[in-house]
C-alpha positions in Angstrom: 17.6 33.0 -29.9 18.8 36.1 -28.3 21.0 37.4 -30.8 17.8 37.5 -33.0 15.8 38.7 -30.3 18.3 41.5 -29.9 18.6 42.0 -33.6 14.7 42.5 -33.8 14.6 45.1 -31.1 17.5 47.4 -33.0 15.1 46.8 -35.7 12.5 48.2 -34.1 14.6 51.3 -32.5 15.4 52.3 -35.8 12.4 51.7 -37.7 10.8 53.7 -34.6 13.6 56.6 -35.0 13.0 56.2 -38.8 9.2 56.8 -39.1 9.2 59.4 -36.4 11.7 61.5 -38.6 9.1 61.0 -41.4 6.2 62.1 -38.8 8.2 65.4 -38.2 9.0 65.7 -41.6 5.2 65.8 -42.3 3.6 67.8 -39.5 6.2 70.5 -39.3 5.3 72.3 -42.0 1.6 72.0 -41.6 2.1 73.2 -38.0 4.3 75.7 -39.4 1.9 76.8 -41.9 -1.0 77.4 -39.5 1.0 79.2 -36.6 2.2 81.7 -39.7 -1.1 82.2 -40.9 -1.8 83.8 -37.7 1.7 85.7 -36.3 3.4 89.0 -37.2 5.0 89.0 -40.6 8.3 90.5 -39.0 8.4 87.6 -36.6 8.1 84.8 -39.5 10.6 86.7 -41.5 13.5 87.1 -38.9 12.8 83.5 -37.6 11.2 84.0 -34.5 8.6 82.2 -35.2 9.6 78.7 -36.0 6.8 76.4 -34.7 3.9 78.3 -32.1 2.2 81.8 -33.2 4.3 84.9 -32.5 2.2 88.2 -32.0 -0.8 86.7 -32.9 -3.1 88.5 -35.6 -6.3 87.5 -37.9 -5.4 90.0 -40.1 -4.6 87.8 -43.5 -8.0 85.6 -42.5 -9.7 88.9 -42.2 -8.6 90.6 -45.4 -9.3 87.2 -47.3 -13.4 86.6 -46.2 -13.7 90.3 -46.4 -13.8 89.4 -50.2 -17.5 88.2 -51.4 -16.5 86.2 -54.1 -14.9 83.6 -51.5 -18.1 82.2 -50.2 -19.5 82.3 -54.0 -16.1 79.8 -54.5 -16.7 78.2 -51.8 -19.9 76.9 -53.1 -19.0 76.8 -56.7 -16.0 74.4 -55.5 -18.2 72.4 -53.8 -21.1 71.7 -56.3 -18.0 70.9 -58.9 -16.7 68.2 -56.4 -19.6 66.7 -54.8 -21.0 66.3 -59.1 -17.7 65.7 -60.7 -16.6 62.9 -58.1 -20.5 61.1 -58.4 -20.1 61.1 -61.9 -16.7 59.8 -61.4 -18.0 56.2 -59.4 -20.8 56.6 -62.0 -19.0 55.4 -64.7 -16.0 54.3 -63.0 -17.3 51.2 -60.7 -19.4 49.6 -63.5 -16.9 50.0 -66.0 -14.4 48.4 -63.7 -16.7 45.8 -62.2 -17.0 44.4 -66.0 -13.7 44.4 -67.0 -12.6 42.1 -63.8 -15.5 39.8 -64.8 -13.8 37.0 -67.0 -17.0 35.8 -68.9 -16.8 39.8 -70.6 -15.9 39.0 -74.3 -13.2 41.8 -75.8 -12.2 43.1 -72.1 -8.8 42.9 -73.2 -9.3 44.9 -76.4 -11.4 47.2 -74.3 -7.8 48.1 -71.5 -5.9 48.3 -74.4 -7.6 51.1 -75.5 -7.6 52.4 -72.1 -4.1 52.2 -72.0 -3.7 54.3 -74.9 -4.6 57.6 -73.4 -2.3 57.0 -70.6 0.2 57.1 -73.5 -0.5 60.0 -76.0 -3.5 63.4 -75.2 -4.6 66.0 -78.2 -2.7 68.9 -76.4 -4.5 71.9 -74.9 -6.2 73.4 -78.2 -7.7 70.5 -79.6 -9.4 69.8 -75.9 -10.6 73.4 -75.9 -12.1 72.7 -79.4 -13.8 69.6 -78.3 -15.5 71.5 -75.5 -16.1 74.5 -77.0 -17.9 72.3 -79.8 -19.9 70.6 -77.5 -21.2 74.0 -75.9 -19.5 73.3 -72.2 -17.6 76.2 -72.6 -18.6 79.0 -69.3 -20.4 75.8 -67.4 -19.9 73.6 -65.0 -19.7 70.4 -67.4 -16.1 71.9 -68.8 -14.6 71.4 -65.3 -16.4 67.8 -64.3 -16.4 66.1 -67.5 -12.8 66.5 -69.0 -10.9 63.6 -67.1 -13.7 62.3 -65.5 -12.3 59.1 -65.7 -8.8 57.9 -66.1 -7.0 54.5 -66.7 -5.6 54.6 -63.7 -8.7 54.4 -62.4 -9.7 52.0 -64.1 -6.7 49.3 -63.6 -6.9 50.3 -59.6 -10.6 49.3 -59.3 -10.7 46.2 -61.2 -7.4 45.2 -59.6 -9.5 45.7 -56.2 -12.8 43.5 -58.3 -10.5 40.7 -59.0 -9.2 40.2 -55.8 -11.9 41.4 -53.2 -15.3 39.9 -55.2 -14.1 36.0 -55.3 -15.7 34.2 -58.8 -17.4 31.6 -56.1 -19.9 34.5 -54.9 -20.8 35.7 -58.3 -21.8 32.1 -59.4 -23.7 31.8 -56.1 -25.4 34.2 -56.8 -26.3 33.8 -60.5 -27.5 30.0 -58.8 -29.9 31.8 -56.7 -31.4 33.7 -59.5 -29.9 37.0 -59.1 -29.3 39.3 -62.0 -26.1 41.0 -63.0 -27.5 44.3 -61.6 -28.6 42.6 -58.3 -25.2 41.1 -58.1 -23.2 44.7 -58.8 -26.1 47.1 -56.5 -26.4 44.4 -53.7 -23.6 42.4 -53.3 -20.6 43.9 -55.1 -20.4 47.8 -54.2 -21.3 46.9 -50.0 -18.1 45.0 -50.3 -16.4 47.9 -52.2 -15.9 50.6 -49.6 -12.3 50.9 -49.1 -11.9 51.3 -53.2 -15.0 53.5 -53.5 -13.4 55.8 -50.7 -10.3 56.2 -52.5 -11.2 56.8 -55.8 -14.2 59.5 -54.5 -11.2 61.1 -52.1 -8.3 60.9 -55.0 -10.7 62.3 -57.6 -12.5 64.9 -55.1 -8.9 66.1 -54.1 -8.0 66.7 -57.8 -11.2 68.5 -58.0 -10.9 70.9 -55.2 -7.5 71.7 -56.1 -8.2 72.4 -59.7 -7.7 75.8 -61.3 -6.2 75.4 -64.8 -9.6 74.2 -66.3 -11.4 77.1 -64.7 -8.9 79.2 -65.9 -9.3 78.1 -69.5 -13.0 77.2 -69.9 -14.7 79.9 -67.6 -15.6 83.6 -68.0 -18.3 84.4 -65.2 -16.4 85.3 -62.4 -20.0 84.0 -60.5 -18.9 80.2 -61.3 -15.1 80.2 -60.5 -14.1 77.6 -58.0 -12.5 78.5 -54.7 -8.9 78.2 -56.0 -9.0 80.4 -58.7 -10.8 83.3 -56.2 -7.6 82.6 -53.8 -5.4 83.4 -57.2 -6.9 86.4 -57.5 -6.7 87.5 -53.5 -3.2 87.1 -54.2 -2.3 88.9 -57.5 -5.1 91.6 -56.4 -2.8 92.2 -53.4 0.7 91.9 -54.5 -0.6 94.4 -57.2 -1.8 96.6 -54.6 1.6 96.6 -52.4 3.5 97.3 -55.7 1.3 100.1 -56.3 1.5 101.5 -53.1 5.1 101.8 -53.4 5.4 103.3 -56.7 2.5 106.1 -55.7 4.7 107.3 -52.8 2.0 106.2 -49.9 3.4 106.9 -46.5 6.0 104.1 -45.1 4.2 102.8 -42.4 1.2 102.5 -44.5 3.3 100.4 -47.5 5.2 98.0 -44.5 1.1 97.4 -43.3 0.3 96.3 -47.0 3.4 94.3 -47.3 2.8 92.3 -43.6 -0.9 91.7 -44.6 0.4 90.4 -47.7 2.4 87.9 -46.3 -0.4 86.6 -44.2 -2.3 86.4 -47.1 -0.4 83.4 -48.3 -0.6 81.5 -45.5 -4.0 82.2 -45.1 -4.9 81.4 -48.1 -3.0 77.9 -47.6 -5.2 77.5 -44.6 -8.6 78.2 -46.5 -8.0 76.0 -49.2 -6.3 72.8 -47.2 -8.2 72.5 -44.2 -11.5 71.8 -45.7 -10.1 68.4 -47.2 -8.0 67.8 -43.6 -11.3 67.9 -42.4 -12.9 64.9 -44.6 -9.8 62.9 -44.8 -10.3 61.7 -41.0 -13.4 60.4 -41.8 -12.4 58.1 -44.6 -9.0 57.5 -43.6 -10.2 54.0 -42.4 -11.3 52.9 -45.7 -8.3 54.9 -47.5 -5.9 52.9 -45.9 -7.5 49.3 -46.6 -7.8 51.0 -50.0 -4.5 51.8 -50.9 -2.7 48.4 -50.1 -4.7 46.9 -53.2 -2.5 44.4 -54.8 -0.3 44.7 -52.0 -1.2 40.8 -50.2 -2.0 38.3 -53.0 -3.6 35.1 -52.1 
């Protein structure tokens, strides 16, 4: 009895030493991030700064709202999200819901075909046909409705049907009289938070971070998302420190452009993380339940 009670507490030493390396492993760099974002350039480049803020300056925060079009991303990023990830439970939950149902004749057939586009894609050009044909091309249905659901998706959520909504409630419920809509609107998607939080967070992330449809489907600079704007912050300026040298501006003036440029990155980092650091906190209860789907069979 005490050797195992000894052996369980050098377990718990090392899983302690373990997933505190992990921790550090984690927060350093956002710490690291954020203190950059806001020190001297010369400090972050010679090391001095390795954890707090060094000479402490707003200039790469300052040179990056001075631009208009970030608030115009801003919103355009958020109208893309908030849509793209309704339309995503939409027709993600219901399709799911019926597929874990066992009565559903052809369900089988139906994840098969799923499958299949986990497996093989059209490429790049035929995709740009399709939505060029359907006239999405320069709106915001070309960056919401291309992968608006995947299989993933799909297996995740009726994985989290099958085991979450038992067959005993369902027939209850059909006992009592209620419909198949009743059943899915009042019964099934109360008990459905944790998997309804991570697929909205999941997709939502995917959708904030997105730039490559953008890129490819949009012209009017008015609708580009907030990632794409940052892009530009950052080619703009590396194009104007390169210019500045080959121009012969003064040397004190080209070392300025080069140290704002540096904070522009972090800054930039900043801008476009801590909007979804913000959220996460919030549904981080739900997300964990969420993610241990499958995890605990009974």
């Amino acid at each position: 009895m005490r050797k195992f009670q000894l052996s369980d507490k050098g377990f718990d030493v090392l899983n302690t030493i373990f997933v505190t390396i992990i921790v550090l492993l984690i927060v350093y760099p956002l710490i690291f991030v954020l203190s950059a974002s806001i020190s001297s350039p010369s400090a972050v480049n010679t090391g001095k700064m390795w954890l707090w803020p060094v000479d402490i300056s707003f200039s790469g925060f300052k040179t990056v709202f001075q631009n208009d079009a970030i608030w115009s991303g801003y919103r355009n990023t958020i109208i893309y999200t908030v849509v793209g990830t309704i339309l995503h439970l939409v027709i993600l939950l219901p399709c799911a819901y019926a597929l874990s149902r066992k009565e559903i004749a052809g369900k089988q057939f139906i994840m098969w075909f799923f499958l299949f586009t986990m497996l093989f894609n059209g490429g790049l050009i035929p995709t740009y046909l399709v939505i060029q044909s359907l006239g999405m091309i320069d709106t915001i249905w070309a960056i919401v409705v291309p992968n608006v659901v995947g299989a993933w998706s799909i297996l995740v959520a009726r994985a989290f049907f099958q085991q979450s909504i038992p067959d005993q409630l369902v027939e209850a419920s059909k006992i009592d009289g209620a419909t198949d809509f009743h059943i899915f609107f009042k019964i099934v998607l109360p008990l459905s938070l944790p998997i309804i939080a991570v697929m909205a967070l999941f997709h939502a992330v995917g959708l904030w971070n997105q730039y490559f449809n953008a890129l490819i489907y949009l012209s009017d600079e008015t609708k580009y998302p907030l990632q794409l704007i940052l892009r530009e912050i950052l080619i703009l300026n590396e194009g104007m420190t390169g210019g500045a040298g080959s121009e012969g501006g003064s040397v004190n003036s080209f070392a300025e452009q080069i140290e704002t440029a540096s904070l522009i990155k972090y800054a930039v980092i900043i801008v476009s993380s801590l909007p979804l650091l913000i959220v996460y906190p919030f549904v981080q209860r739900f997300f964990v339940k969420g993610v241990l789907i499958g995890s605990v069979k009974e």
